[in-house]
Backbone bond lengths (Angstrom), bond angles and torsions (degrees), N, CA, C in turn:
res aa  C-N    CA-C-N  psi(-1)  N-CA   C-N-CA  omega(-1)  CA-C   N-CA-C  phi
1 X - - - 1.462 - - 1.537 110.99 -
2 X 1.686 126.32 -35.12 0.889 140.17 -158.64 1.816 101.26 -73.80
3 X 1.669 99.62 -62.68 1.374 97.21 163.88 1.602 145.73 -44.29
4 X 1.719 96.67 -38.67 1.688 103.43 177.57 1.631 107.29 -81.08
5 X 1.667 112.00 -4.82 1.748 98.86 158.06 1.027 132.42 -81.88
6 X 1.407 111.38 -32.14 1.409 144.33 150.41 1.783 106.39 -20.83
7 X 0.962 93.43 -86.15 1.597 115.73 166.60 1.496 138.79 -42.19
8 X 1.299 85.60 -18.50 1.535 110.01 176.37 1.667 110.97 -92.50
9 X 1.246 104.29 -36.54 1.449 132.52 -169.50 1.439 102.64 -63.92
10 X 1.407 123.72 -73.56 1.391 156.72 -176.71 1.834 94.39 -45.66
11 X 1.589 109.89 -47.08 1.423 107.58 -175.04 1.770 119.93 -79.48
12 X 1.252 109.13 -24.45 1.994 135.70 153.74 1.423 90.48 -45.09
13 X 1.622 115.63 -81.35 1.100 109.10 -136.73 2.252 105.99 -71.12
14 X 1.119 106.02 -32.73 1.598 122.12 168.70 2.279 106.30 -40.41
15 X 1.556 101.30 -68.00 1.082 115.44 165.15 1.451 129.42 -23.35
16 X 1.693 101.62 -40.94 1.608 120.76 -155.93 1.791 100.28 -107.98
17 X 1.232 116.09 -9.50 1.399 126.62 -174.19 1.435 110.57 -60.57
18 X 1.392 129.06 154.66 1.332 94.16 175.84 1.946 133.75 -124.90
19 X 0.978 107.09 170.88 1.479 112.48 -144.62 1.514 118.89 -34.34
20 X 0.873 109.22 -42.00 1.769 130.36 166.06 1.056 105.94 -18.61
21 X 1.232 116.09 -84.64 1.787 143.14 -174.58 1.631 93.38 -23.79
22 X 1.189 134.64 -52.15 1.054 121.77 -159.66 1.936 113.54 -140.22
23 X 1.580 89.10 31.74 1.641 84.41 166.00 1.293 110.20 -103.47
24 X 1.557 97.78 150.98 1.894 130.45 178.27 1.825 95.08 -37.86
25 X 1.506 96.73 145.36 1.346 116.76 164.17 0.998 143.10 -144.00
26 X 1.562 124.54 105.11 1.492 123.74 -158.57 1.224 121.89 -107.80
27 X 1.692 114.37 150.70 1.167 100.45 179.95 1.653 100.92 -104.39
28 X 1.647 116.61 159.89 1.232 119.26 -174.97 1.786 112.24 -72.94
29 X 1.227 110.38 125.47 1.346 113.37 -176.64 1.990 121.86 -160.87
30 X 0.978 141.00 147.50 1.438 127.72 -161.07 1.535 104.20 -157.66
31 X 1.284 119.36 165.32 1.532 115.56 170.02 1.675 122.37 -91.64
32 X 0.879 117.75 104.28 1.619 146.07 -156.47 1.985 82.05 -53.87
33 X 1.298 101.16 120.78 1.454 108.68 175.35 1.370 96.72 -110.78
34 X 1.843 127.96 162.92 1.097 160.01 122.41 1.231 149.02 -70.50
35 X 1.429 136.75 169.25 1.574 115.66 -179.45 1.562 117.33 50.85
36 X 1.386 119.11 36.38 1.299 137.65 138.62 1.737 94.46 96.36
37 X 0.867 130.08 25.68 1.556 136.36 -147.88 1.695 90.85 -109.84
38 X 1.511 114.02 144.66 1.458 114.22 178.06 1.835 93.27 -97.08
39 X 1.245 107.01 146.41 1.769 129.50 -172.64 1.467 93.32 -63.41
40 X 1.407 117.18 151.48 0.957 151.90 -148.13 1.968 80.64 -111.84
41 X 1.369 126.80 137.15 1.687 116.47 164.57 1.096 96.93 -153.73
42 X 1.937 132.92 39.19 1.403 125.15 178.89 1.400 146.98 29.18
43 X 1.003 122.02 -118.74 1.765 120.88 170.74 1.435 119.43 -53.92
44 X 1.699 91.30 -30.83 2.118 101.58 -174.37 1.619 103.94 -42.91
45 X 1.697 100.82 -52.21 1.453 92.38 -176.06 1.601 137.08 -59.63
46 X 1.113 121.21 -24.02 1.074 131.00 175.74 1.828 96.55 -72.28
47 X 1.188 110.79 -56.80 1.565 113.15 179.69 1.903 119.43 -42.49
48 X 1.377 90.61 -27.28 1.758 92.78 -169.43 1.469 96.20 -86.73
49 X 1.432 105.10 -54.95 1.741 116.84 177.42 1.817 126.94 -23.74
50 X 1.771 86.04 -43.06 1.577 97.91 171.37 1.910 117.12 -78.65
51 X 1.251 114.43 -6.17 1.226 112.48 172.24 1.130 133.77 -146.23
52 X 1.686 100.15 41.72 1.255 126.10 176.97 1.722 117.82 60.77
53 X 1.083 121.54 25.57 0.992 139.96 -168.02 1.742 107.95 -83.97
54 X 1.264 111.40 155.99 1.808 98.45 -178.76 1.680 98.28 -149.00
55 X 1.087 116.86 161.36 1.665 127.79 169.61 1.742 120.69 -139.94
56 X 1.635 94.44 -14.89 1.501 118.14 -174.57 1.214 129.65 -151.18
57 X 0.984 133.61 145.13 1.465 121.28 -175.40 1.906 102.28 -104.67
58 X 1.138 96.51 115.82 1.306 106.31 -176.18 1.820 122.28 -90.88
59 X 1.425 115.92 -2.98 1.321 116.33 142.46 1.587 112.33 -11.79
60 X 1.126 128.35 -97.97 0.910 141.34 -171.53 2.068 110.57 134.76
61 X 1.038 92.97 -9.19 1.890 108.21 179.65 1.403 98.44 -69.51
62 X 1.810 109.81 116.66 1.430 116.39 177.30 1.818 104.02 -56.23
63 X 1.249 110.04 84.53 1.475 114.81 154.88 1.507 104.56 -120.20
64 X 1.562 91.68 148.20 1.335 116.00 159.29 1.763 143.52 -136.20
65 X 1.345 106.54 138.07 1.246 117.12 -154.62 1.664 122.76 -94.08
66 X 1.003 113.71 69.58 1.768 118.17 -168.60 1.797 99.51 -63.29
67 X 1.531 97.21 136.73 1.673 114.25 -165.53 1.628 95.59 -142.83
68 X 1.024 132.27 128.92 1.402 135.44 164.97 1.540 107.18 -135.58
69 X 1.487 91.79 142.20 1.690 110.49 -170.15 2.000 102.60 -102.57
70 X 0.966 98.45 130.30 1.694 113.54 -177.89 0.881 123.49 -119.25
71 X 1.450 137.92 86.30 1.468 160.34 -157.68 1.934 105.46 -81.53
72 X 1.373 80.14 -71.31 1.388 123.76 174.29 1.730 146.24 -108.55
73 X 1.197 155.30 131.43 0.978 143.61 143.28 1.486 134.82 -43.81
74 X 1.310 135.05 95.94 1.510 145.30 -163.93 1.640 108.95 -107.26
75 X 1.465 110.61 -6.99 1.600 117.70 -174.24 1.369 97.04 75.83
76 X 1.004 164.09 94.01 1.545 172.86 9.56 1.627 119.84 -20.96
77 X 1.029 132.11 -6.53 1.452 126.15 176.07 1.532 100.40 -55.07
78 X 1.341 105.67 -71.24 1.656 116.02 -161.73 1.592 108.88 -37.99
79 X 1.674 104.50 -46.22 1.643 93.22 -160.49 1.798 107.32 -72.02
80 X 1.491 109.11 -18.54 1.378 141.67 165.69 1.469 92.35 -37.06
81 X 1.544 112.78 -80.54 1.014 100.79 -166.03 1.925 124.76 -100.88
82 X 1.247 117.93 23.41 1.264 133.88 109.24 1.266 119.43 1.34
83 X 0.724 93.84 -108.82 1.571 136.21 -168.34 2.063 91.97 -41.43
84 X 1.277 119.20 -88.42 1.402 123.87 -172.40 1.415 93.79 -30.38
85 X 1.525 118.15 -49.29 1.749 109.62 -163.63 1.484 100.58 -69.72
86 X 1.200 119.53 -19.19 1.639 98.32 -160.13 1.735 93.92 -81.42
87 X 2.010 100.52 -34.70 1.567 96.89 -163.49 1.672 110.34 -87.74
88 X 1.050 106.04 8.01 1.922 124.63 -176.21 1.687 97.95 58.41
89 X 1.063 103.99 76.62 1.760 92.66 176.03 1.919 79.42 -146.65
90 X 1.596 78.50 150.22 1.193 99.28 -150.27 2.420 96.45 -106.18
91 X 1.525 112.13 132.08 1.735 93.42 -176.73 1.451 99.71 -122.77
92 X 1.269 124.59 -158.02 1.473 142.74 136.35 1.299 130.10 -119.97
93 X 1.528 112.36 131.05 1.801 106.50 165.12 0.765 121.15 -93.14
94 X 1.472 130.94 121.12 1.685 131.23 165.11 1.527 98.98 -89.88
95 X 1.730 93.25 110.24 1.671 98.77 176.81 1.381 96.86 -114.88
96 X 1.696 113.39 177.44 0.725 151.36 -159.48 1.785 123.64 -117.90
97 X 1.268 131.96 111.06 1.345 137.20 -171.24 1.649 108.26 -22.81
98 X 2.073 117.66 -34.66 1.371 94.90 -173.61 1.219 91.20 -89.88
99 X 1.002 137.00 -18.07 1.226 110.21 -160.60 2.217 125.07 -97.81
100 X 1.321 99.11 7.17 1.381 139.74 170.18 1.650 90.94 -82.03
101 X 1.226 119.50 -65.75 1.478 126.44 172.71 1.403 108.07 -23.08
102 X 0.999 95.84 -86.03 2.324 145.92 -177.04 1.271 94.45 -36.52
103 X 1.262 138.67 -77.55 1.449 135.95 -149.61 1.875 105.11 -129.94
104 X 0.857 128.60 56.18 1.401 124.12 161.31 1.474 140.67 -28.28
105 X 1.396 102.20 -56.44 1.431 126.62 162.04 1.543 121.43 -64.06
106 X 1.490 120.63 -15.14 1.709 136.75 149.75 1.646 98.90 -58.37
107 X 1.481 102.73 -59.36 1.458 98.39 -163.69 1.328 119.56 -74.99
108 X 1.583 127.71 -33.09 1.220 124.97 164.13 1.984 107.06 -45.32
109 X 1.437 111.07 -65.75 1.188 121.62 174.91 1.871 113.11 -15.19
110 X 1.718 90.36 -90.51 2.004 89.42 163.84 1.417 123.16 -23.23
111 X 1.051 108.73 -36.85 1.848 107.33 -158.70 1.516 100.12 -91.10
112 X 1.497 122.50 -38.41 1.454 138.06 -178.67 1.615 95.89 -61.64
113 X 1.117 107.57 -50.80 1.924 114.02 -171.82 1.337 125.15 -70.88
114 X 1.621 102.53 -4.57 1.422 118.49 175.40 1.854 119.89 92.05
115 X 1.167 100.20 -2.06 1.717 124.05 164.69 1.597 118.25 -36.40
116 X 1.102 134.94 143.52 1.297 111.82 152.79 1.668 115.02 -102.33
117 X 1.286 93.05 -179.21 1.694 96.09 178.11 1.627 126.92 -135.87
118 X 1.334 112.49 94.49 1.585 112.93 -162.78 1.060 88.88 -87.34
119 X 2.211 93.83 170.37 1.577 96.06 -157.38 2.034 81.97 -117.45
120 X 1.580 93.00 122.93 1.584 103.34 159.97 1.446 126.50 -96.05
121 X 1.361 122.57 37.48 0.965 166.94 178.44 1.837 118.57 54.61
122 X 1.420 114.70 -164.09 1.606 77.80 -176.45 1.660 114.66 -103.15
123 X 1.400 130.18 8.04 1.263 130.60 -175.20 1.728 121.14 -118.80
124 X 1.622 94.13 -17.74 1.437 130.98 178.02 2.192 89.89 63.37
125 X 0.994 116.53 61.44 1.375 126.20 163.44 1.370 115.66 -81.21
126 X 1.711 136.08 161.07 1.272 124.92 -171.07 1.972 100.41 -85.26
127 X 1.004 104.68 105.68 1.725 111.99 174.83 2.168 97.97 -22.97
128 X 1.338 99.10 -65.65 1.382 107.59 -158.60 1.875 108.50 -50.91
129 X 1.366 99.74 -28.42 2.290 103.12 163.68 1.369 123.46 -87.82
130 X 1.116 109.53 12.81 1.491 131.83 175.04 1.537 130.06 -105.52
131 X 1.493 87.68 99.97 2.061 86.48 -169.38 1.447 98.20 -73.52
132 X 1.611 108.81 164.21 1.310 131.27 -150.01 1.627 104.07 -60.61
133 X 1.418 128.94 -31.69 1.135 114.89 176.55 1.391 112.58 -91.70
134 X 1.526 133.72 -6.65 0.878 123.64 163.45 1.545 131.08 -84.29
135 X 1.801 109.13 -15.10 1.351 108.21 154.46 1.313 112.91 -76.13
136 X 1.482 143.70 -53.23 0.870 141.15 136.19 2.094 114.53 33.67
137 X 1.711 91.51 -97.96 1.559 113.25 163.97 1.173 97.44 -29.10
138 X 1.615 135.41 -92.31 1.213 147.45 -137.73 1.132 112.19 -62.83
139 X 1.691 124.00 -34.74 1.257 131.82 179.58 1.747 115.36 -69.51
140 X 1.511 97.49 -43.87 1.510 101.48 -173.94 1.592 126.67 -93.82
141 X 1.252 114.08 -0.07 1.064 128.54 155.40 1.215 140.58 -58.75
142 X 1.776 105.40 -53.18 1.442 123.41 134.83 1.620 95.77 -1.90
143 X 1.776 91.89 -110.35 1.465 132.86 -159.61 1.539 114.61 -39.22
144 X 1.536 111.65 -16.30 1.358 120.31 171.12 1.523 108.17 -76.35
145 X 1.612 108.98 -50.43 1.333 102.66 -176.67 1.537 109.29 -73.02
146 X 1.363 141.88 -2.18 1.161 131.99 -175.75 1.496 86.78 -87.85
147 X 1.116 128.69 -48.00 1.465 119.70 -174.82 1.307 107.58 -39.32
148 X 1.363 129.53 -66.96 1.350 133.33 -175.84 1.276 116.50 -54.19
149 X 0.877 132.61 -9.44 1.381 129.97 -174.17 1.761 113.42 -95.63
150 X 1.603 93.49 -36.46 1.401 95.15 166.38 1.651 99.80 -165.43
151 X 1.524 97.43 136.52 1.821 90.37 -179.87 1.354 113.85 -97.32
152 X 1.104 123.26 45.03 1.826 147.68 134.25 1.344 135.64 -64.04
153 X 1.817 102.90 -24.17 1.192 122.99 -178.24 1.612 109.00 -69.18
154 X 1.293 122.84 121.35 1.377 134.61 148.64 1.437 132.48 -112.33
155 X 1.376 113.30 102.32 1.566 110.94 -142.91 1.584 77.86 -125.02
156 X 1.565 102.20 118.65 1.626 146.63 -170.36 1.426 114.16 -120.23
157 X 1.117 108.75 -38.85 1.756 100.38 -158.16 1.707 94.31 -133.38
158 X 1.333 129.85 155.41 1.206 156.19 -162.78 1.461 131.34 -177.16
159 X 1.579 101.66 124.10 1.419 124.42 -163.53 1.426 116.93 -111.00
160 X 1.480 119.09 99.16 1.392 147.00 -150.85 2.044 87.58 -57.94
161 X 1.376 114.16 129.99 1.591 133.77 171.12 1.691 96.31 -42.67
162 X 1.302 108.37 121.82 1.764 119.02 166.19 1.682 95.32 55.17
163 X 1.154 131.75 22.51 1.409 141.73 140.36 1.699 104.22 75.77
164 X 1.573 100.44 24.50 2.268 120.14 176.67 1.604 81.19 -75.60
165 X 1.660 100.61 145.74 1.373 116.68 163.25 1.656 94.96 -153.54
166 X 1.325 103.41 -163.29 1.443 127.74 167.85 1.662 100.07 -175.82
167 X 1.472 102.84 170.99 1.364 117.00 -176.24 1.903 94.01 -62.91
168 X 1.303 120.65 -43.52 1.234 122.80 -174.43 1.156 111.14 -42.66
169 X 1.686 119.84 -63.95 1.837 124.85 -171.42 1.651 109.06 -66.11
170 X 1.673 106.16 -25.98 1.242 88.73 177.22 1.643 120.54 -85.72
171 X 0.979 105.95 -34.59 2.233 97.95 162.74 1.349 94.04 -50.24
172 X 0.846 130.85 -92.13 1.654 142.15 -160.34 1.987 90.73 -21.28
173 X 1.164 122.68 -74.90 1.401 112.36 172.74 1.336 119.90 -40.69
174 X 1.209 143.86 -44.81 1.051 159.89 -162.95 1.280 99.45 -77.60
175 X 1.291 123.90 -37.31 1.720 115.21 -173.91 1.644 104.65 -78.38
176 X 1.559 113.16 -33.71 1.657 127.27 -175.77 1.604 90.11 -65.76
177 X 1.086 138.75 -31.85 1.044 127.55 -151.10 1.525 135.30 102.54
178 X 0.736 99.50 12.18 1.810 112.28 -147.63 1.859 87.35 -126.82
179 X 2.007 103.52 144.72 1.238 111.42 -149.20 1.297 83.44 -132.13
180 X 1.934 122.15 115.33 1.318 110.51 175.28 1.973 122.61 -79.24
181 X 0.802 99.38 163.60 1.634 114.62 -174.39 1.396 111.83 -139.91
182 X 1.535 115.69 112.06 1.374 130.99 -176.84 1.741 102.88 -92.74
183 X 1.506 111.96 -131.36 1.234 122.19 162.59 1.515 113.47 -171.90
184 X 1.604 115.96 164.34 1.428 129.98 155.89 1.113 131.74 -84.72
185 X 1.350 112.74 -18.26 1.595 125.22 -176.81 1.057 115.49 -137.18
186 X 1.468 122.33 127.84 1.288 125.70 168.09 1.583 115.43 -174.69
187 X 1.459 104.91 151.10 1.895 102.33 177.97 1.439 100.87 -150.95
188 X 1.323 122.50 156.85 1.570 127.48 -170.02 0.942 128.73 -87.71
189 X 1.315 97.89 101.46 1.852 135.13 -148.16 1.633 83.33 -121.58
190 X 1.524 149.85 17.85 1.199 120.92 166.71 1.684 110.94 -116.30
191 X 1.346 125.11 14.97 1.305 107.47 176.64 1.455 110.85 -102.66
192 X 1.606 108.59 124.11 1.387 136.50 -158.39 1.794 100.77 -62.32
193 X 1.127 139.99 116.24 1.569 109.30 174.05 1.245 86.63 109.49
194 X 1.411 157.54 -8.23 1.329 123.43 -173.82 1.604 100.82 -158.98
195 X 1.738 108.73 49.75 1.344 135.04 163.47 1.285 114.36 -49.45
196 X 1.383 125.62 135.44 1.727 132.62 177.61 1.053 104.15 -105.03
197 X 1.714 148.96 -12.89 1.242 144.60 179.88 1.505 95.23 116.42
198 X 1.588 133.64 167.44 1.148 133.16 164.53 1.138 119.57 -77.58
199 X 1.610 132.24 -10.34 0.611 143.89 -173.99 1.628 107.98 -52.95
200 X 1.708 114.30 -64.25 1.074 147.50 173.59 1.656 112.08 -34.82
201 X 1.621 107.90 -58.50 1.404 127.01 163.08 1.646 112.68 -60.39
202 X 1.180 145.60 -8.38 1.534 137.46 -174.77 1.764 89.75 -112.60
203 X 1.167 119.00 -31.74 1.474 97.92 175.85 1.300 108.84 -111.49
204 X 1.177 135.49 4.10 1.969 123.69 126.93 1.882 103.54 -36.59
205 X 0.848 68.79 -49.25 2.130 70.39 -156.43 1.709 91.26 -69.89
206 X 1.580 135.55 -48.64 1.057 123.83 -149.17 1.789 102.28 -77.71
207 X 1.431 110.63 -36.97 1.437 128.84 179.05 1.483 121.54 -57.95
208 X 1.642 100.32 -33.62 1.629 92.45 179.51 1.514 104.16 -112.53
209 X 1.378 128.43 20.67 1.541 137.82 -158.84 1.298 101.67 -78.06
210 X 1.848 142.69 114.11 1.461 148.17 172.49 1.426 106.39 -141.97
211 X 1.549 102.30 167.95 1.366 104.66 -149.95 1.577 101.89 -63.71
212 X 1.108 116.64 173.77 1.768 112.29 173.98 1.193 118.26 78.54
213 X 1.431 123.80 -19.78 1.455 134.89 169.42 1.375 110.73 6.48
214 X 1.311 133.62 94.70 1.838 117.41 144.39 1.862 104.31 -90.78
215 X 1.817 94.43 107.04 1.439 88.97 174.01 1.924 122.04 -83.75
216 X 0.813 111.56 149.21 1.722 114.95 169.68 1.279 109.30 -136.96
217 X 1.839 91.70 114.52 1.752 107.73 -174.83 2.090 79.77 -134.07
218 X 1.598 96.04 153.53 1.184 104.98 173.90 2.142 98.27 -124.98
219 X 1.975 75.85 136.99 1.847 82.46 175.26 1.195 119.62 -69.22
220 X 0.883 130.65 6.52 1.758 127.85 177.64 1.407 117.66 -60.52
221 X 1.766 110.62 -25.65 1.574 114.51 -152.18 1.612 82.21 -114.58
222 X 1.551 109.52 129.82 1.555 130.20 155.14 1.734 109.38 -48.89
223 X 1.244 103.54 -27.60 1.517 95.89 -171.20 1.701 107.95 -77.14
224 X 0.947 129.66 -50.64 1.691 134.19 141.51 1.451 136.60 -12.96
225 X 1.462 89.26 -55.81 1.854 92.83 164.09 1.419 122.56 -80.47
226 X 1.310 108.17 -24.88 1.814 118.99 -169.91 2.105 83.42 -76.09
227 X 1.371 113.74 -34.00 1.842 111.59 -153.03 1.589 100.18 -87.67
228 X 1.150 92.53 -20.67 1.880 85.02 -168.58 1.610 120.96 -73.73
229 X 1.378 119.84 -12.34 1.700 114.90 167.42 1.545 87.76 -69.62
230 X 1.304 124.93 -75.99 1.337 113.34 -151.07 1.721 112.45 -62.61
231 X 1.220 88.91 -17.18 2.046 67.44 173.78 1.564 117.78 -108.71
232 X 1.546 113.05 18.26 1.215 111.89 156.47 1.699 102.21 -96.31
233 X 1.148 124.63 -47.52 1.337 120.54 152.70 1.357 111.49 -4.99
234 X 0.999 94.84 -111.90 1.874 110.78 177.50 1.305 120.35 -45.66
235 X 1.386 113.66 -7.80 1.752 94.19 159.79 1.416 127.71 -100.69
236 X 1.505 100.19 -17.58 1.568 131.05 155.53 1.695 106.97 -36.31
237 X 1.368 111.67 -70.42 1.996 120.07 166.80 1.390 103.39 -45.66
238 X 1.175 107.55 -55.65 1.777 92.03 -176.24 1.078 102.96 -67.13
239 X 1.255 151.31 -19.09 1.898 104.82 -178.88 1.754 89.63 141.28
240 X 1.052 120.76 -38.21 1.424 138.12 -158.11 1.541 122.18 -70.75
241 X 1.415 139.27 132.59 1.242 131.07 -134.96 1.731 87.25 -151.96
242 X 1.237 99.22 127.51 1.858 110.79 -171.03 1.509 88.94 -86.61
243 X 1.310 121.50 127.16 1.800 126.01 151.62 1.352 100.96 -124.79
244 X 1.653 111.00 172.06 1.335 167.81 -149.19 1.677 90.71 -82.76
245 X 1.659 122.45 140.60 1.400 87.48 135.34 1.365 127.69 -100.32
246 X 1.191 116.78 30.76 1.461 127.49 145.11 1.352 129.14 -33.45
247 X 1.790 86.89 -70.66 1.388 76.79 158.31 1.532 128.02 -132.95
248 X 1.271 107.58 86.32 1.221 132.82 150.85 1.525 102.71 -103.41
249 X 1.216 105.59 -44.53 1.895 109.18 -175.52 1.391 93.06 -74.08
250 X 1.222 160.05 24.99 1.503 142.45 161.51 1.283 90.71 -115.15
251 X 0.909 131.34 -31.19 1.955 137.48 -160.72 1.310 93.61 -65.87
252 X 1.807 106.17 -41.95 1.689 106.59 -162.41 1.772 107.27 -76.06
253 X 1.419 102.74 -36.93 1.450 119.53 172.90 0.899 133.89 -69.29
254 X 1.479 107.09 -21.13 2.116 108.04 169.32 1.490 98.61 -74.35
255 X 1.182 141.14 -38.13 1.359 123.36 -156.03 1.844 95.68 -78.82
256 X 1.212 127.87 -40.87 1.483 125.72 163.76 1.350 120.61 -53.29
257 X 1.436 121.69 -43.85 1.389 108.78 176.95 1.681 110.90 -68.06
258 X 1.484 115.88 -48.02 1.559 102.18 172.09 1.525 131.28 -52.96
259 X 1.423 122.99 -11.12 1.169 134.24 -152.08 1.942 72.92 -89.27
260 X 1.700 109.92 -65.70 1.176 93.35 173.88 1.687 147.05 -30.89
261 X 1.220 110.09 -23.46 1.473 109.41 -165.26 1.628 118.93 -81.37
């Protein structure tokens, strides 16, 4: 008798543990489509759908969404952002606590140029091993120091470290306020030292390029900064129109607010 209370006990206390400990964890990933087609990313979608979450703009209106992730400073930002000013296309940086640290005068820059600035949090830790107050910390810390740096900063949207989530990190964002952003496009453009030419990088981007585009290129790689006139160029001829995700997030919100009226 002693044992099956025992046993009973042990199975209470398992029950009562909490959810974290043992929720699913994914990393962001999809089947790379062609012929202008948005990627196929299965269950994810339904998963983002429930928490307002986005990776694409599913309009179907050839827009596209340039997103770069900022870890670090590599000396390529500037011509980076160059370049958007000369061609008026508008991106976001999801930086990172050192690098908010590191380069300030980058980040004032973005925000002056009309850029936005998502928060890739401040330690770049996996969201999904992070209990709620410790993502929490990591997230808003960030967004504190972007404040200081310039009080222009409105930091809305956030892109989970090596792109791991679960349904868990994303409520948990969702309660802070904060709106995650994955992507449709992307190829591995961040290892420092083992550049293919830009060449390589403009037809990554030109090959998998469809309407709704959320692109993710990181400034670290020379091959990126040398590729990005010509493949805003050339998507410019095709038909293709750089937005905000500003407004992509109003696009999603006008059809809800009218539903209201």
């Amino acid at each position: 008798m002693r044992k099956l209370y025992v046993t009973f006990l042990i199975g209470v206390i398992f029950t009562m543990l909490p959810i974290e400990m043992t929720a699913v964890s994914y990393g962001w990933g999809y089947k790379k489509a062609t012929d202008h087609e948005q990627p196929d990313v299965g269950k994810y979608k339904e998963i983002l759908e429930k928490y307002n979450s986005f990776y694409v703009d599913t309009s179907g209106d050839k827009h596209v969404y340039l997103t770069f992730d900022n870890g670090y400073e590599a000396g390529f930002t500037e011509q980076i952002l160059d370049v958007l000013k000369e061609e008026n296309v508008p991106a976001t940086f999801f930086l990172t606590g050192h690098y908010v640290d590191d380069k300030p005068d980058l980040v004032k820059r973005m925000l002056s140029e009309g850029h936005i600035i998502g928060n890739h949090s401040d330690t770049h830790r996996d969201f999904t091993k992070l209990s709620k107050e410790e993502l929490k910390e990591d997230i808003e810390i960030l967004s504190n120091k972007l404040k200081k740096v310039s009080n222009k900063a409105v930091v809305q949207y956030v892109r989970p470290p090596k792109g791991t989530f679960n349904e868990q990190s994303l409520q948990w964002a969702n309660e802070l306020g904060y709106t995650h952003v994955f992507w449709s496009l992307a190829f591995v453009d961040w290892n420092e030292g083992q550049e293919k030419g830009w060449q390589y990088a403009y037809n990554q981007v030109i090959d998998q390029i469809h309407p709704g585009a959320i692109v993710l290129m990181h400034t670290v790689s020379k091959d990126n900064a040398d590729a990005l006139a010509p493949i805003i160029k050339e998507l410019k001829k095709q038909g293709y129109e750089f937005k905000s995700l500003d407004d992509l997030m109003m696009k999603q919100l006008l059809p809800e607010a009218l539903i209201g009226l």
